[in-house]
C-alpha positions as CSV (number, residue, x, y, z in Angstrom):
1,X,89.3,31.5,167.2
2,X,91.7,29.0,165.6
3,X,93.9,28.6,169.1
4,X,91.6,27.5,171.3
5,X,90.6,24.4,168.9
6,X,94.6,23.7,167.5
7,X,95.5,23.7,171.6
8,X,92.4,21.4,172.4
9,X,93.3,18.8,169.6
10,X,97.1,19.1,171.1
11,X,96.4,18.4,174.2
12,X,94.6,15.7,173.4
13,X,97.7,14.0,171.2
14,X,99.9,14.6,173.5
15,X,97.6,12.5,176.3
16,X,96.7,9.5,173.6
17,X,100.7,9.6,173.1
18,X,103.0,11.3,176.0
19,X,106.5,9.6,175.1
20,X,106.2,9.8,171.2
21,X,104.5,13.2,170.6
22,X,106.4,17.4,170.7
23,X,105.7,19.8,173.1
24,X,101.6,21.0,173.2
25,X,103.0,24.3,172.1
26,X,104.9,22.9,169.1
27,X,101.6,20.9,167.9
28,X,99.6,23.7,168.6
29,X,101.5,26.3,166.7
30,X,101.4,24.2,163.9
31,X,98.1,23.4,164.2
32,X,97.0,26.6,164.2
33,X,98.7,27.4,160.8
34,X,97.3,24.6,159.3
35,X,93.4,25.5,160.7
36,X,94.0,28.8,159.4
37,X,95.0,27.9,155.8
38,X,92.3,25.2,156.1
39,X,89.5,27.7,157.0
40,X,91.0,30.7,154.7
41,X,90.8,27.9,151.4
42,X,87.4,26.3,152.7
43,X,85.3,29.7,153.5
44,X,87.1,31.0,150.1
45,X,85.9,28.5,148.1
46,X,82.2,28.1,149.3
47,X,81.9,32.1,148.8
48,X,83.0,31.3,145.5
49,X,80.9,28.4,144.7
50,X,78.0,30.6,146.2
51,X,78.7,33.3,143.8
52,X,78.9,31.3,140.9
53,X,82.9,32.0,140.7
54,X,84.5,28.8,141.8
55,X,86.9,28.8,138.9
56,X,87.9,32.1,139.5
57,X,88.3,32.4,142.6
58,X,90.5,29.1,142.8
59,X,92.7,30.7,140.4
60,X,92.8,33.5,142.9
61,X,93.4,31.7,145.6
62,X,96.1,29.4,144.1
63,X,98.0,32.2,142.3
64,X,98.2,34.5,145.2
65,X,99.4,31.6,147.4
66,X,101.8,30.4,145.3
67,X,103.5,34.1,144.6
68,X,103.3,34.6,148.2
69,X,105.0,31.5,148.6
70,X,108.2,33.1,147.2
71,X,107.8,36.9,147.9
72,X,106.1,36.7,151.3
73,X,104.2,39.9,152.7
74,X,103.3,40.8,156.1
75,X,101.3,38.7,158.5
76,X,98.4,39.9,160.6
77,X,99.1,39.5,164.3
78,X,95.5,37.8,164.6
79,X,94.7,34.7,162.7
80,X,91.1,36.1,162.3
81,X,91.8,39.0,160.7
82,X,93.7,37.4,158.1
83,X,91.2,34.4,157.9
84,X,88.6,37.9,156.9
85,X,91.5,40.1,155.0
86,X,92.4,36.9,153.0
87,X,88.6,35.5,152.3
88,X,87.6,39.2,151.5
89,X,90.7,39.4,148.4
90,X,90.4,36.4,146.9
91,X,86.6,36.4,146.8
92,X,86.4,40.0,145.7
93,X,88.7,40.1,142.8
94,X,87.6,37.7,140.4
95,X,84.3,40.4,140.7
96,X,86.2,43.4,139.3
97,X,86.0,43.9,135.7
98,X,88.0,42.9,133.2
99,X,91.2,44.8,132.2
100,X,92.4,46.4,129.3
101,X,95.8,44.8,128.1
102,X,97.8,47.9,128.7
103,X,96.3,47.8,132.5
104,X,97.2,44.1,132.9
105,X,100.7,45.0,131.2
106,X,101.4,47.8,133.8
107,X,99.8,45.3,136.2
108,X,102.6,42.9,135.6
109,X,105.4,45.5,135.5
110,X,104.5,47.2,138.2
111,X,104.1,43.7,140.2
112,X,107.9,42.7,138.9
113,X,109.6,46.2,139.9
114,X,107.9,45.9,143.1
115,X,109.3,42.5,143.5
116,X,112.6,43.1,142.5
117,X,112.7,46.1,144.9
118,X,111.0,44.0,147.9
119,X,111.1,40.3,147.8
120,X,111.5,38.3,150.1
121,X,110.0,39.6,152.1
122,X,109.7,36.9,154.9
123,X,109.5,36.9,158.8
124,X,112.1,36.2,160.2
125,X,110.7,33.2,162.4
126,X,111.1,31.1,158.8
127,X,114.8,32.1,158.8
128,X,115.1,31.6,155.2
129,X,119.1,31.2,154.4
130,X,120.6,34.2,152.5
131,X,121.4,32.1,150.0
132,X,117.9,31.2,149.2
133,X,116.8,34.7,148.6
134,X,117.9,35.4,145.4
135,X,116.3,32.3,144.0
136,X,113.0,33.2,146.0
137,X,113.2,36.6,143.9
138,X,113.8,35.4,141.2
139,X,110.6,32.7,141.3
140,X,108.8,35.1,142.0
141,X,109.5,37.2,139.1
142,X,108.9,34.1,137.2
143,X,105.2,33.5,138.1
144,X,104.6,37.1,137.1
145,X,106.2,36.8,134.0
146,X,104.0,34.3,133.2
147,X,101.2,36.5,132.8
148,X,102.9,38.1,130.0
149,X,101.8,34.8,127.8
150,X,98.4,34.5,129.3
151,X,98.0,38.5,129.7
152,X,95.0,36.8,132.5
153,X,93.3,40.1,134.0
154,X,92.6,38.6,137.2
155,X,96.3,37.0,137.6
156,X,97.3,40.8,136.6
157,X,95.3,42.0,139.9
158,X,95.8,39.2,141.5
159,X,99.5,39.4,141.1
160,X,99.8,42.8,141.9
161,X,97.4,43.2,145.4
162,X,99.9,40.2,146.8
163,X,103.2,42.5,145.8
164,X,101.5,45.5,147.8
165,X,101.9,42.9,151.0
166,X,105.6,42.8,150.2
167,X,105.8,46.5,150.5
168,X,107.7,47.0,154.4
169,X,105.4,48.6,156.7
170,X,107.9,50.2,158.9
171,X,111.8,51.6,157.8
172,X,114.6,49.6,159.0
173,X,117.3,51.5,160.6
């Protein structure tokens, strides 16, 4: 769905420019990450306007991208399905009821055990240095820990469905 219109648009860059433009597959690749973010945040935030939950589900949207930034979590082989899987969470959750503080307290320290145990957890095509990881954790921790001053029920959930990405799928070894 979004490589057939990121290798279109390449192609055509690469024709208006030859000498001063990547490889098609470089522009494409990258296109195709951006039309998938693009068409994850627009489709996300029309549900939500439709819905009458734009606020919320911004907050959604921006909270679980910006943990995920740091932790990471696995990646679906097809850019549709997470286009759907990512649409469906952050338009879904800011529809759940509210929680208790006690839930969004064991929200948030079940989100921070999970990252300690698991974050980064990044493909390895981003090759982030060793170095780096710590500090990546460590973020990450961080933006949690800021629900403990807001004690926000939907960060709580929010927080906590991105940490179950970070969770590895397969053992290693």
């Amino acid at each position: 769905m979004i490589n057939r219109p990121a290798r279109a648009v390449s192609v055509w860059i690469k024709n208006a420019n030859p000498e001063k433009t990547t490889t098609v597959e470089i522009m494409e690749y990258a296109l195709s990450i951006l039309f998938n973010t693009l068409s994850i945040v627009l489709i996300t935030l029309f549900v939500g306007y439709i819905f009458g939950k734009f606020y919320e589900t911004s907050l959604v949207l921006l909270s679980f991208a910006w943990l995920r930034f740091f932790s990471g979590g696995v990646h679906f082989k097809s850019s549709i399905g997470c286009i759907l899987v990512s649409v469906f969470i952050c338009t879904s959750l800011p529809h759940l009821p509210e929680l208790t503080v006690s839930i969004v307290t064991f929200a948030n320290v079940t989100s921070i055990i999970l990252l300690l145990f698991f974050a980064p957890n990044i493909d390895q095509e981003t090759k982030l240095k060793a170095v780096y990881r710590p500090i990546y954790k460590c973020l990450a921790v961080g933006i949690v820990s800021i629900n403990f001053i807001y004690m926000s029920s939907l960060l709580a959930i929010t927080f906590f469905v991105q940490c179950l990405t970070i969770i590895p799928l397969k053992r290693k070894g």
